[in-house]
N, C-alpha and C positions, 0 to 999 in steps of 0.2 A: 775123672768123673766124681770121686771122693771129694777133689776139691772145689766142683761147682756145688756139691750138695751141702758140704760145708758154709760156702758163701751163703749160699742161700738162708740156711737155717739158723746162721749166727752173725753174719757182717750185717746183713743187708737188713734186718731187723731194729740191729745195732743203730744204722746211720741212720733209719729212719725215726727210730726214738729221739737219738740228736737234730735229724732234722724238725719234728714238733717241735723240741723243745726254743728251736730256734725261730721257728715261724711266731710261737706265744708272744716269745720275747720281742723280737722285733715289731710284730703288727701292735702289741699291748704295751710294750712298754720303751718304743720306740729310742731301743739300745741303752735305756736307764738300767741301771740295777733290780734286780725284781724284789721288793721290798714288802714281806707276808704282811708284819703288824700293819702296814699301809691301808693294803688291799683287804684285809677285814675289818679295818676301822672305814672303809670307805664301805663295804661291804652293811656293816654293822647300821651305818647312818642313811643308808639307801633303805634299808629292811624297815628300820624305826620310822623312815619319813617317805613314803612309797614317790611324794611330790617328785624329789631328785631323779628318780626315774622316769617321771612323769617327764619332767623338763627336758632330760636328756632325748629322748623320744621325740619331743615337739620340735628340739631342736637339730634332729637327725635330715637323711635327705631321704624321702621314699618315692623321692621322681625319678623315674628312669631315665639315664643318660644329660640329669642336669649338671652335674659334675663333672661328668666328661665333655659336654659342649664347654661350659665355663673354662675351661681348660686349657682345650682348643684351642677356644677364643683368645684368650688369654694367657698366651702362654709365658712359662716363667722356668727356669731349672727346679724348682720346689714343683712347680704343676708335672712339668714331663717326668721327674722323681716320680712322683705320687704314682703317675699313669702306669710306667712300667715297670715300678716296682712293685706295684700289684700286681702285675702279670706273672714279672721275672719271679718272685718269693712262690709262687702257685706250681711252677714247668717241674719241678722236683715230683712234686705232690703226684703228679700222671706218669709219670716214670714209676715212682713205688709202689703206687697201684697195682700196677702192672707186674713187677717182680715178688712183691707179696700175693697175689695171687693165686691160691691152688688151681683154680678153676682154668682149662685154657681157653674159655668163652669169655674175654673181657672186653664190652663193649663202651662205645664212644659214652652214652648214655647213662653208664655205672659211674665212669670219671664223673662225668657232669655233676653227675646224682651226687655224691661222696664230696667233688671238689665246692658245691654249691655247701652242702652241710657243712663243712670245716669252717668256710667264710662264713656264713650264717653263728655257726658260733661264736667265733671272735667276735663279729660286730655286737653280735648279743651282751657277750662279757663286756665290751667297753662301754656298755650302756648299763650295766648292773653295776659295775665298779665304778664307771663316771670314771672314763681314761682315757675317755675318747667320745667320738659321735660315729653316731648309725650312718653307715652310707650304700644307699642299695646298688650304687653305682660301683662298689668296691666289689662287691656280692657277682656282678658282671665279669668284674675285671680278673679277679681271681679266678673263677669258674673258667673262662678262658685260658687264664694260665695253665690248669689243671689240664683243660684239653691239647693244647699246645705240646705240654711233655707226652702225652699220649699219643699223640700222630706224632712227634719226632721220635719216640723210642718206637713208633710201628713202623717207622721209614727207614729206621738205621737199624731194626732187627737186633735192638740191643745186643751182646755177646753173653750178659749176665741172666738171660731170661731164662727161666724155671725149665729142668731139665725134666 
């Protein structure tokens, strides 16, 4: 018992810190080195000139499921990457929900709610740093991810769940 309450209040915290840190890096800097002076000199010329943000926005996707038909349609190992790599980066996310947790009321609809905001960030930041483009179909596809580790950690009764 000592040592599930241990896990709880110092691994599992742990891996989730690393796991942020990993989601940033991969969804933002697409396994590049993460480079500060970069990001506030990109930072810095977004603020001065609000246009770059402007652009980046115009040229974002705010149609629902255009990216994923294209996709579809079009398929390529970069498109099926995209597709399920935005799912698969997200399945962690409803899993640690769920073991961070105090509360034992955690419902489908909290994942959603949390796993929607996290993606909603990112797209955000790549749109203020200009490291990327908005895509609300990413915003979909994550959110699903998030749910997905939630129903499979509620099907497999994780072993690690909050004692």
């Amino acid at each position: 018992m000592k040592r599930m309450k241990l896990m709880n209040s110092i691994l599992v915290p742990a891996l989730f810190a690393l796991y942020v840190y990993a989601i940033f890096k991969i969804i933002l800097f697409k396994f590049d080195p993460i480079n500060i002076t970069f990001l506030i000199s990109r930072l810095q010329r977004n603020l001065d000139n609000p246009d770059y943000i402007l652009s980046g926005l115009q040229s974002g996707n705010f149609i629902l499921f255009k990216t994923i038909s294209n996709y579809v349609q079009i398929t390529s190992i970069h498109h099926i990457t995209n597709l399920v790599g935005n799912i698969v980066i997200f399945i962690p996310f409803g899993f640690f929900i769920l073991l961070l947790s105090k509360s034992k009321v955690n419902s489908l609809v909290v994942v959603a709610a949390l796993s929607l905001c996290l993606s909603l960030c990112l797209e955000c930041l790549q749109v203020i740093f200009a490291i990327g483009s908005f895509d609300v179909d990413d915003l979909v596809l994550n959110t699903f991810g998030g749910l997905l580790g939630y129903c499979v950690f509620k099907l497999i009764n994780f072993p690690l769940k909050a004692a």
